[in-house]
C-alpha positions in Angstrom: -14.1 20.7 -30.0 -13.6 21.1 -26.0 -13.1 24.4 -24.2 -15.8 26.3 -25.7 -14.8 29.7 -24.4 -11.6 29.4 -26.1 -13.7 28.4 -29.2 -15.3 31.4 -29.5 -11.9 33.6 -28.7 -10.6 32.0 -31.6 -13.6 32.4 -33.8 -13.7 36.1 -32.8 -10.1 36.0 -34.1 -10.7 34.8 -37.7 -13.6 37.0 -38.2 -10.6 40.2 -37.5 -8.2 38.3 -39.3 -8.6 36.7 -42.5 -6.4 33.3 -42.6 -5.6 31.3 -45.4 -4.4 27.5 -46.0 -1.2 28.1 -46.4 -0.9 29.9 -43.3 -0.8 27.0 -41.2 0.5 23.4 -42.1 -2.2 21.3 -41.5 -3.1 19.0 -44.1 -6.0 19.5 -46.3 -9.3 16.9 -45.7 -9.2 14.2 -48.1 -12.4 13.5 -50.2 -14.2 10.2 -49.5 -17.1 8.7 -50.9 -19.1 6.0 -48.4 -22.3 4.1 -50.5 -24.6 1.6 -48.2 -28.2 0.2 -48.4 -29.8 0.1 -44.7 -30.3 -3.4 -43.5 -33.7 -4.3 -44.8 -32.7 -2.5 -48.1 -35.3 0.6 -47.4 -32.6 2.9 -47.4 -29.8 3.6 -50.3 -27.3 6.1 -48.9 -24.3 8.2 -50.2 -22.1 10.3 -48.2 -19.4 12.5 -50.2 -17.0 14.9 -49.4 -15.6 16.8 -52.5 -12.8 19.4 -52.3 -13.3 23.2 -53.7 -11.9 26.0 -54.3 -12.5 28.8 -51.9 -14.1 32.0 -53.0 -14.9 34.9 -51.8 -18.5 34.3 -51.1 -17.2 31.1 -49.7 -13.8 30.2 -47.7 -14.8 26.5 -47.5 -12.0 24.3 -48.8 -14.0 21.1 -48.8 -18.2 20.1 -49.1 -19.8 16.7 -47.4 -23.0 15.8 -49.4 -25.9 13.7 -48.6 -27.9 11.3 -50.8 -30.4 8.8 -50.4 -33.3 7.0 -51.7 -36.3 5.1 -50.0 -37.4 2.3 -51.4 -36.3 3.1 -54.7 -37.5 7.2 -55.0 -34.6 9.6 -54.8 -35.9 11.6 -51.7 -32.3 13.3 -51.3 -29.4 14.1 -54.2 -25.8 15.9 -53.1 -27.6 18.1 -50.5 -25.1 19.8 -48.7 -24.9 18.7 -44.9 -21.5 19.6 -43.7 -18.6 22.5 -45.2 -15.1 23.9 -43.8 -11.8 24.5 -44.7 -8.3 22.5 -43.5 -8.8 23.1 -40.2 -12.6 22.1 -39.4 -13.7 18.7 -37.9 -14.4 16.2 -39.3 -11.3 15.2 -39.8 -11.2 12.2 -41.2 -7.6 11.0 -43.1 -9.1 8.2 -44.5 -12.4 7.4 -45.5 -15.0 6.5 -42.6 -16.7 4.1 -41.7 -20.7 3.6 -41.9 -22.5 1.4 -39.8 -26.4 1.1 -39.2 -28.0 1.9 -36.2 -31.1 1.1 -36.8 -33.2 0.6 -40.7 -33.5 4.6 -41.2 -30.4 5.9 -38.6 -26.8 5.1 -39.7 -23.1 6.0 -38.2 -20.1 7.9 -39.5 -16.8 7.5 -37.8 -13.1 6.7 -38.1 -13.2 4.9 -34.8 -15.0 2.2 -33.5 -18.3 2.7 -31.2 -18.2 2.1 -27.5 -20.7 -0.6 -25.5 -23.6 1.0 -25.0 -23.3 0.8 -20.8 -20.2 3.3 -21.8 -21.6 5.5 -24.0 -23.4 8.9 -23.5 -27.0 8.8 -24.4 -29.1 10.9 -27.0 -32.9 11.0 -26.7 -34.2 12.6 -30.1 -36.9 13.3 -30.7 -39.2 15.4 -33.7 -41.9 17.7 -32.1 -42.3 19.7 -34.8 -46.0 18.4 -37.2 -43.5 18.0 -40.1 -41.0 15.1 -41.4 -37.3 15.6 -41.3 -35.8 14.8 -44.4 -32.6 13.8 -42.7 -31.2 15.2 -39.3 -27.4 14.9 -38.1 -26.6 14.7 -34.9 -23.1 15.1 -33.4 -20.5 15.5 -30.1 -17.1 14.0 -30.9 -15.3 15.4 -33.5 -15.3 12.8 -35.9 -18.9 10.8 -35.0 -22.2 11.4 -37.2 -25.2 9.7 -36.4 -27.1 10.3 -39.5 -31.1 9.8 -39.3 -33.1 9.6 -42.1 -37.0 10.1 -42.7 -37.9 11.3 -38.9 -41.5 11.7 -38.4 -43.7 13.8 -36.5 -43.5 12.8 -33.1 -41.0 10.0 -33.9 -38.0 9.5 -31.4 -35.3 7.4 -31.1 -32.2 6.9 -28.5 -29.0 7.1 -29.4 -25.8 6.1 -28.6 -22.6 7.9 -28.8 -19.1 7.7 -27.9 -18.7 9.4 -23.9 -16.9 12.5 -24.1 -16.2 12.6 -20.6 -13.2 10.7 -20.6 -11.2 13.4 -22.4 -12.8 16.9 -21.5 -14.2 18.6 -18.7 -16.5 20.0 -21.1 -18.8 18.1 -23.7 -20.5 19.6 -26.7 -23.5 18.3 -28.6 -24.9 19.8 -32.0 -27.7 18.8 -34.4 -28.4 19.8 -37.7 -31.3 19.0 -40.2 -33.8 19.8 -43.2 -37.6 19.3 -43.3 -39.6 18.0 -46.0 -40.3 21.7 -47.3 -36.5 22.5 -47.5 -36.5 24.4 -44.4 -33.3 23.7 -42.1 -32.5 23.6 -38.5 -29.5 23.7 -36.2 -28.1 24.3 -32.9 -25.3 23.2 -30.4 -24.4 24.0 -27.3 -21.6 23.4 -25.0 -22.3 21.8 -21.4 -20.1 21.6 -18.4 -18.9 18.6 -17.0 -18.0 18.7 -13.2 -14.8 16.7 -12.1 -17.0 14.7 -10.3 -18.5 13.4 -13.1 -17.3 9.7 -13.6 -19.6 8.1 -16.8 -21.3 9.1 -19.7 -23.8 11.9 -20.4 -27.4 12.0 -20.8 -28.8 14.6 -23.3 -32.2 15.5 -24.6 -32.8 16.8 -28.1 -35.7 18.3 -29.3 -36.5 19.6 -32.9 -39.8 22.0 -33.5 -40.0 24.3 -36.9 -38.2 27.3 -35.2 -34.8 25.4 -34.1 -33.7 22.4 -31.9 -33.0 22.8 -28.3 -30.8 20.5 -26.5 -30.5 19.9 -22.9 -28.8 17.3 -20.1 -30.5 15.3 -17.3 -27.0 15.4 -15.9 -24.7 18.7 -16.6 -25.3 21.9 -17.0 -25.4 23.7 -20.3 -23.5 27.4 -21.3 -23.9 29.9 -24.3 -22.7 33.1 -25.3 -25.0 36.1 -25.4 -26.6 37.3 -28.5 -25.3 40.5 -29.5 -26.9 43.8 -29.2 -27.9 45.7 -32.5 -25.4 48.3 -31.7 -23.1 45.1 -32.0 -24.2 43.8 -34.8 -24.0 47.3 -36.4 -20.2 47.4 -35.6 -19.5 44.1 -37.1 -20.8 44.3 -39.8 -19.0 48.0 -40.1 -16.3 46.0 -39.5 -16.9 43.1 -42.3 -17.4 45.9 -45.3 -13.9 47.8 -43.6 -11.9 44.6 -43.7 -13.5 43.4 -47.2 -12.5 46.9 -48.7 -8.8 46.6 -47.0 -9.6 49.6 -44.0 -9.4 48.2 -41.4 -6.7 49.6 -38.5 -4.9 47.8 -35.5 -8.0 50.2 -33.3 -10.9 48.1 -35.0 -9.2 44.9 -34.6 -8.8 45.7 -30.9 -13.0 46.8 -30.8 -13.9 43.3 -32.1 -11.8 41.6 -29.6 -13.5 43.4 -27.0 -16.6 43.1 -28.4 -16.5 39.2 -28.8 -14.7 38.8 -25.4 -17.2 40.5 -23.2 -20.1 38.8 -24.2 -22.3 37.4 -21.2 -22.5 33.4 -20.9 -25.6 32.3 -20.2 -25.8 29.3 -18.0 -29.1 26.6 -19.2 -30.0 24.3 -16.1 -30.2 21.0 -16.2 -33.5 18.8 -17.5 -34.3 16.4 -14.6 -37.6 16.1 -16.6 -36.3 15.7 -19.8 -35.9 11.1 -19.5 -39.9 11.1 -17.9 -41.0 13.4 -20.8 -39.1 10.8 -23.7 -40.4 7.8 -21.7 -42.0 6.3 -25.3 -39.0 6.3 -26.9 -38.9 4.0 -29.5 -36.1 2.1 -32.1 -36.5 2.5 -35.4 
C-alpha cells in the first residue's frame, strides 16, 4: 500500500492484462466471521468475509460484509463494505481482531494498536446534513476503524497505527453509506519527507458529493483525471480485450496513457486542527 506511483503502474497493467489466481501463488484470503456488542450493548456488530467465485461481471475472489443493529433494530444486514481477489489487502490469515474504540466506533486488525502518543491521528468528521449509516476509515493495510451511526456535524478523533516508520509515503482512504443508501469514498496518497520523525496528522471530511482528506503535516499527491479522448480509448480498449482483439500496439497505448498522467500535488491543511477544534468522543 506504499509507493503510490508504482500502484498505479501496476493497476494500469491489470487493466491491459487480465490475470488470474492461478497465475501467481499467493494464497487465497480466508473467510472469517467477527460477532461483538459495543460496550454499553447499543451496538450488535458482524463482520464477514465469504469467498466467491469470480465472474465476469465480477473478478472478486472474496466479499467482507457489514451488519449491525442498534438497540435492538437491524439498521444494517450483509452490506457489502469491502471486495478483492488473492492479492488485495486486507490480508488477514487468521481471523481479526475487533476492539471498541468508542460505544458506536470499533477496530479491525491482526495486530495490536500502538499508544496513542505513537500513533497518527484522524480527525473525522460528517459535514454533510445527513447520517452515515457506517463509514470505514483506513491507512495500514490490515487496520479498519469501523464507525457506526455518524451524525450530522458529529466528529470524532482517531487513532491509528503511524505509517511512518515503514514508508516514505502514507496513504489514507475512507469509505461509507448514508442513511438513503447513497455511498462515498476517496483516498489519497501523501508524502512523507525523510525528515519526518513521528506520526501523521490527517483531516477527513465527508459532505454528500465525496470525502476529502487532507494533512496538517505532509503533503498530499493524485493522479490526473483523464481526458474524454482517454476515457474514449479505454473503454475502446475494455470492449477490444473483452472480445479477444486486442494487439501488442494497444497494450503499449494504455501504458502510455496511464503513465503520463499529471500528479497533482494537494498542500497541506495548517487550518484543518483549528477548524476540528470541537472534536468530540463518542
Amino acid at each position: 500500500m506504499k509507493k503510490r506511483r508504482t500502484t498505479f503502474k501496476l493497476i494500469a497493467i491489470g487493466i491491459v492484462t487480465a490475470l488470474c489466481s492461478s497465475c501467481i501463488d499467493l494464497p487465497e484470503r480466508p473467510p472469517f466471521k467477527v460477532v461483538s456488542s459495543s460496550p454499553k450493548q447499543t451496538y450488535a456488530v458482524s463482520v464477514e468475509r465469504k469467498r466467491r467465485e469470480p465472474t465476469k461481471e465480477d473478478s472478486t475472489s472474496w466479499k467482507i460484509y457489514l451488519s449491525y443493529a442498534s438497540q435492538g433494530i437491524q439498521v444494517l444486514n450483509e452490506v457489502e463494505v469491502e471486495a478483492g481477489d488473492y492479492s488485495n489487502s486486507p490480508y488477514y490469515q487468521e481471523t481479526p481482531l475487533l476492539n471498541w474504540v468508542y460505544e458506536n466506533t470499533f477496530r479491525l486488525d491482526d495486530q495490536t494498536s500502538f499508544p496513542e502518543s505513537e500513533s497518527d491521528v484522524l480527525f473525522v468528521r460528517n459535514d454533510s446534513a445527513s447520517a452515515l449509516s457506517y463509514l470505514i476509515v483506513s491507512g495500514e493495510a490490515n487496520e479498519r476503524l469501523f464507525i457506526l451511526n455518524l451524525e450530522p456535524q458529529a466528529s470524532l478523533k482517531l487513532y491509528a497505527r503511524p505509517q511512518y516508520l515503514r514508508a516514505d509515503s502514507s496513504w489514507i482512504s475512507a469509505s461509507g453509506q448514508f442513511i438513503n443508501g447513497e455511498k462515498v469514498y476517496h483516498g489519497l496518497n501523501f508524502r512523507m519527507p525523510h525528515s519526518a520523525k513521528g506520526p501523521g496528522r490527517y483531516c477527513l471530511s465527508v459532505k454528500e458529493d465525496g470525502i476529502s482528506i487532507t494533512s496538517l503535516d505532509f503533503e498530499g499527491s493524485k493522479l490526473a483525471d483523464f481526458t474524454p479522448e482517454e476515457n474514449r480509448r479505454i473503454e475502446e480498449h475494455r470492449k477490444k480485450r473483452e472480445a479477444g482483439q486486442t494487439t501488442p500496439a494497444d497494450k503499449k497505448a494504455m501504458e502510455e496513457i496511464y503513465s503520463n498522467r499529471a500528479e497533482i500535488i494537494i498542500p497541506r491543511s495548517p487550518g484543518c486542527g483549528e477548524a476540528r477544534s470541537g472534536f468530540t468522543q463518542r
